[in-house]
N, C-alpha and C positions, 0 to 999 in steps of 0.2 A: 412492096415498095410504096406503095401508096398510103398507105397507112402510117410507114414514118415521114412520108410529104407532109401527111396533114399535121401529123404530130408537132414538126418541123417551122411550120407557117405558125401554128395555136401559140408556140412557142415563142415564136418572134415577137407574137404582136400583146402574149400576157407582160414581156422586158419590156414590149414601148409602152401596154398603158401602164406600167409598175412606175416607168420613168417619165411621164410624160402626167400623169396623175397625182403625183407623190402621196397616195391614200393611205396606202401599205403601211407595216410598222417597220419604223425606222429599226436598220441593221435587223430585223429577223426577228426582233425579241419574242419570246414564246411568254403567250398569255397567260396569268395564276388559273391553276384550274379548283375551281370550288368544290369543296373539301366539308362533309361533315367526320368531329371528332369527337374523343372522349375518352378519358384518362382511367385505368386499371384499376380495379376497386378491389381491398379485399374481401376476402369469403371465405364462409366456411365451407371445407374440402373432406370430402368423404374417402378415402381408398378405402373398394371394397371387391368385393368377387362375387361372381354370381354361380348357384349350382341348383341342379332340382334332386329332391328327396319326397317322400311319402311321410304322411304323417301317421303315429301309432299312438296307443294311448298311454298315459304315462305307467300305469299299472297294468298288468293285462293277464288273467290264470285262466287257465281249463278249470272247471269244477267237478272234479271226481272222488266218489265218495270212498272211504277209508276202506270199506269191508261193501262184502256185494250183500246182498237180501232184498225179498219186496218192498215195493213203496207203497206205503201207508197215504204218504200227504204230500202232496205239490204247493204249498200258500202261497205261491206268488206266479207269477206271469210272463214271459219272454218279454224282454225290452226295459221290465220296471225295475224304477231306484231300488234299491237297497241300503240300510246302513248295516254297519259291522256287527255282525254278530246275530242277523236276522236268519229265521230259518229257511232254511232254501228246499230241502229234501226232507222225507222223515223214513225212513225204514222200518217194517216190522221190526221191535226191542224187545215182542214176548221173553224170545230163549234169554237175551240179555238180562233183562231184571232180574230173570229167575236165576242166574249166572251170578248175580251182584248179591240175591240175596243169599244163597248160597254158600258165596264168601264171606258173607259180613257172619253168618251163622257159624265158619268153622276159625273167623278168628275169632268172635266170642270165645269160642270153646276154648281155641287155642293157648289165648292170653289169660283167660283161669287158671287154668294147667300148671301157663310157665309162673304164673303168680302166687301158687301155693309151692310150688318147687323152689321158689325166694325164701318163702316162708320158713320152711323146714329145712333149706342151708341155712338161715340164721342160728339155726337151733340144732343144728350138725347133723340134721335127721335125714338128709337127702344126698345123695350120693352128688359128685361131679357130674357125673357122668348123665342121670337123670337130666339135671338142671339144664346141662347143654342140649340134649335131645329136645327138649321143653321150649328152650329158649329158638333152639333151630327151628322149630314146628309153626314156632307164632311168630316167628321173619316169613317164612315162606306165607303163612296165609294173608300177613300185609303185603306181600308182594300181589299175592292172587285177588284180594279185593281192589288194588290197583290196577290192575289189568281188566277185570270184571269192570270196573269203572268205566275204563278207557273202552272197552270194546261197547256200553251203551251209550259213551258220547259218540263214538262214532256211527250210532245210527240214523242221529240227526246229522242232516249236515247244514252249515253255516254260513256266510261269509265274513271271509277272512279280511275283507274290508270292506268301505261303503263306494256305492259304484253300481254301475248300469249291467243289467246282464241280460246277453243274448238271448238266441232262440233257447229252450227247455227241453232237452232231447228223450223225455218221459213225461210218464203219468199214473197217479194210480193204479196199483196192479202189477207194475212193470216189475221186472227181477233183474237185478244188477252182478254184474258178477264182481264189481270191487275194482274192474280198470277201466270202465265205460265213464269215457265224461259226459256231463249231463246239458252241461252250459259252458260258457262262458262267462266273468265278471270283468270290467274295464274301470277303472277309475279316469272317470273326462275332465275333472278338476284344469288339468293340465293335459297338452300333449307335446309328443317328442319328434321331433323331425332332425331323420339322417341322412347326412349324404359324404359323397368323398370328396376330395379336392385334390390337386396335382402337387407332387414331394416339394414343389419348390416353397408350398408355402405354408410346412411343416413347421420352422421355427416362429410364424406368424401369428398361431392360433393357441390362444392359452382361453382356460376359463371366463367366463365374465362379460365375453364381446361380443356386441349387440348382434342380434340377428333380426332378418325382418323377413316374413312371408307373405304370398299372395298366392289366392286357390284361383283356380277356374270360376268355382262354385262362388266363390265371392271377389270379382276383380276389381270390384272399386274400394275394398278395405284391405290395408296393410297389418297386418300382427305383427307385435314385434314380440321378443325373448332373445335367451343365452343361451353362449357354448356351454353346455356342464361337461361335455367329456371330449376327448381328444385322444382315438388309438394310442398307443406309446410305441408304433412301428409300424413300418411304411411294408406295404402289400407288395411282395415281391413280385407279381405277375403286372399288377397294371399300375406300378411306380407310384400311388396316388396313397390316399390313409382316410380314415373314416373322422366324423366330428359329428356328435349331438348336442342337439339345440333344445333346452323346455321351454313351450309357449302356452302362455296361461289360457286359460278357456271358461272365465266366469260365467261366461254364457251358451256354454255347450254347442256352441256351433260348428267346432271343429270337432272331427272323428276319424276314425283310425279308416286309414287305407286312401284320405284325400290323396291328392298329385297337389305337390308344393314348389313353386319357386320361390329358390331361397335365396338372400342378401347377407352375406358376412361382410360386415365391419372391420378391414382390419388394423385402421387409423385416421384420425382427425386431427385437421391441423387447420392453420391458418393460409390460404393461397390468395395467388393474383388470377383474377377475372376478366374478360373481356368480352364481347358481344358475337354470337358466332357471325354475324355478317361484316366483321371487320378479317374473319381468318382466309386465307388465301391459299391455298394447296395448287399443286403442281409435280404431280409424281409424287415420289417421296421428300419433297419437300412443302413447308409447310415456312408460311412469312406472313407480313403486316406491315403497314406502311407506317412509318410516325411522320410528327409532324414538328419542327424545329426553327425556329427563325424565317418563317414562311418557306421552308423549303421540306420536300418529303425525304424519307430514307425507307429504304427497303432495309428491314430486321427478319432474320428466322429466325422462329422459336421452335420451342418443345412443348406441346400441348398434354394436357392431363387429364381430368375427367370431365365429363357431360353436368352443367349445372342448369339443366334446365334450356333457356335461353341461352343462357352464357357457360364458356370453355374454359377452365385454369389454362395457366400460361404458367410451364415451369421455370422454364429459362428464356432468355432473350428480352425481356421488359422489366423494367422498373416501375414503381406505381405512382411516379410525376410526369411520365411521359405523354404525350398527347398521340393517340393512335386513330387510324384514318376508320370510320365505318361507312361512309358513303361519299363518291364519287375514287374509289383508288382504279376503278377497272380504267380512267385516262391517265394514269401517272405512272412514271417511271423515278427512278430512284435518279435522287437530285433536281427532278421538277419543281419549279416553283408552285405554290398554292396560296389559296384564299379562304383563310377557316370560315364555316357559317357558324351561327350560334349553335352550341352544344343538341344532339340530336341522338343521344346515346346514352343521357344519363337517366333517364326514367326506368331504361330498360334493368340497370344494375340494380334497382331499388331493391 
């Protein structure tokens, strides 16, 4: 009870000196409250998606040699470049040469044979039947010096492109049986990073669109590269689909097995901008004050992506409007206001 006495007296005597002082503002009026503003600038608008993949090299072979046998020569090194065509392995070719010449010795023979049995059908002296037996003999032994061929290239072995290669899993001495890989070759010109993405944004993703990555291993540089491939079907267990991206690597920094965050591009446009300390949230909702004939309005929008400082605004704003960035936490919608000089536009630059 006492406490509404007091309330009660405080009250009486704030009406006499309201009226006894006349200080107050006449009828009530509510004071402008000072307002910095600044009007929606456009920008450019990235929609993208974010997903992580591993990086691989753009080439990448086991090197296993054709045919097993000892190894005669190793000329290169775990780790070191290679161009195409350099030698990687060598295998004992003894049996081979003697195999090649062999063959070149029985198609001599051969191609004599069938060349005098031409000879004497010219001149009706050789049967049919010779002549094809002749001619059969010396197919088969071009066939066999080709094979004799092939089986001494395959005792070197090569690379089948230029590129970096792994550890050397021999050495002189060693005996191969024909399915032991020896190495690894990678070509790092380039690498490839995969990842999946959710079905909804299957029609979204065509060739061509920009991708951008950031490692661990390097977080203050962005790479950028393209989608080259796109599943052509959606992975029935986990509803999502696969998309590869080539990232150039003129400087061989990147290699197979990084951890990538990746950035897909999946359209650019032109949007409205505005300052994130002019955005207002409240639940799920989301407003802005403007600012109109000295008077505020409360607008909700529909916000878009993150530009740094500043938010797209997809709906709700026009980009003549004057929107409130500082002082709205004393305003309510229909308040009057007092704009200060622009306090917002440096931030849009």
């Amino acid at each position: 009870m006492a406490v509404f006495a007091m309330i009660g007296v405080f009250g009486t005597a704030a009406l006499v000196a309201r009226d006894d002082g006349g200080s107050g503002e006449e009828g009530g009026e509510q004071q402008p409250t000072r307002v910095g503003v600044t009007s929606p600038q456009t920008k450019t608008v990235e929609e993208a998606i974010s997903a992580v993949g591993t990086l691989r090299p753009i080439r990448s072979v086991e090197i296993v040699p054709e045919s097993g046998g000892r190894v005669t020569q190793v000329p290169v090194e775990s780790g070191a470049a290679v161009a195409e065509g350099d030698l990687l392995i060598q295998l004992d070719d003894r049996a081979a040469r003697a195999a090649l010449a062999e063959a070149e010795a029985t198609l001599a023979e051969t191609e004599q044979e069938y060349r005098r049995f031409q000879q004497l059908e010219d001149s009706n002296a050789a049967a049919e039947a010779q002549l094809e037996e002749a001619r059969g003999a010396f197919r088969r032994a071009e066939a066999a010096i080709m094979m004799a061929r092939a089986d001494l290239e395959d005792r070197s072995v090569t690379a089948p492109f230029a590129g970096t290669l792994g550890v050397i899993d021999t050495e002189p001495g060693a005996v191969l049986n024909g399915s032991d890989p020896v190495t690894r070759l990678s070509d790092l010109t380039a690498v490839e990073v995969s990842v999946t993405l959710p079905e909804r944004y299957f029609q979204r993703v065509e060739a061509g669109q920009r991708v951008e990555i950031t490692l661990p291993a390097y977080p203050d540089t962005r790479f950028e590269g393209a989608v080259t491939f796109r599943a052509p079907e959606i992975d029935l267990g986990t509803r999502s689909f696969e998309i590869r991206a080539e990232i150039a690597n003129d400087d061989g920094r990147l290699v197979g097995g990084m951890f990538a965050n990746s950035r897909l591009v999946l359209d650019t446009y032109e949007g409205l901008a505005i300052p994130d300390d002019a955005i207002i949230s409240e639940g799920l909702t989301t407003y802005v004050y403007t600012v109109a004939d000295g008077t505020a309005s409360r607008r909700d929008i529909v916000t878009g992506s993150s530009l740094g400082p500043l938010t797209e605004v997809r709906e709700g704003l026009d980009g003549d409007m004057q929107v409130v960035v500082s002082g709205w936490d004393q305003l309510r919608d229909g308040a009057p206001v007092e704009v200060e000089d622009d306090v917002a536009t440096e931030a849009l630059q």
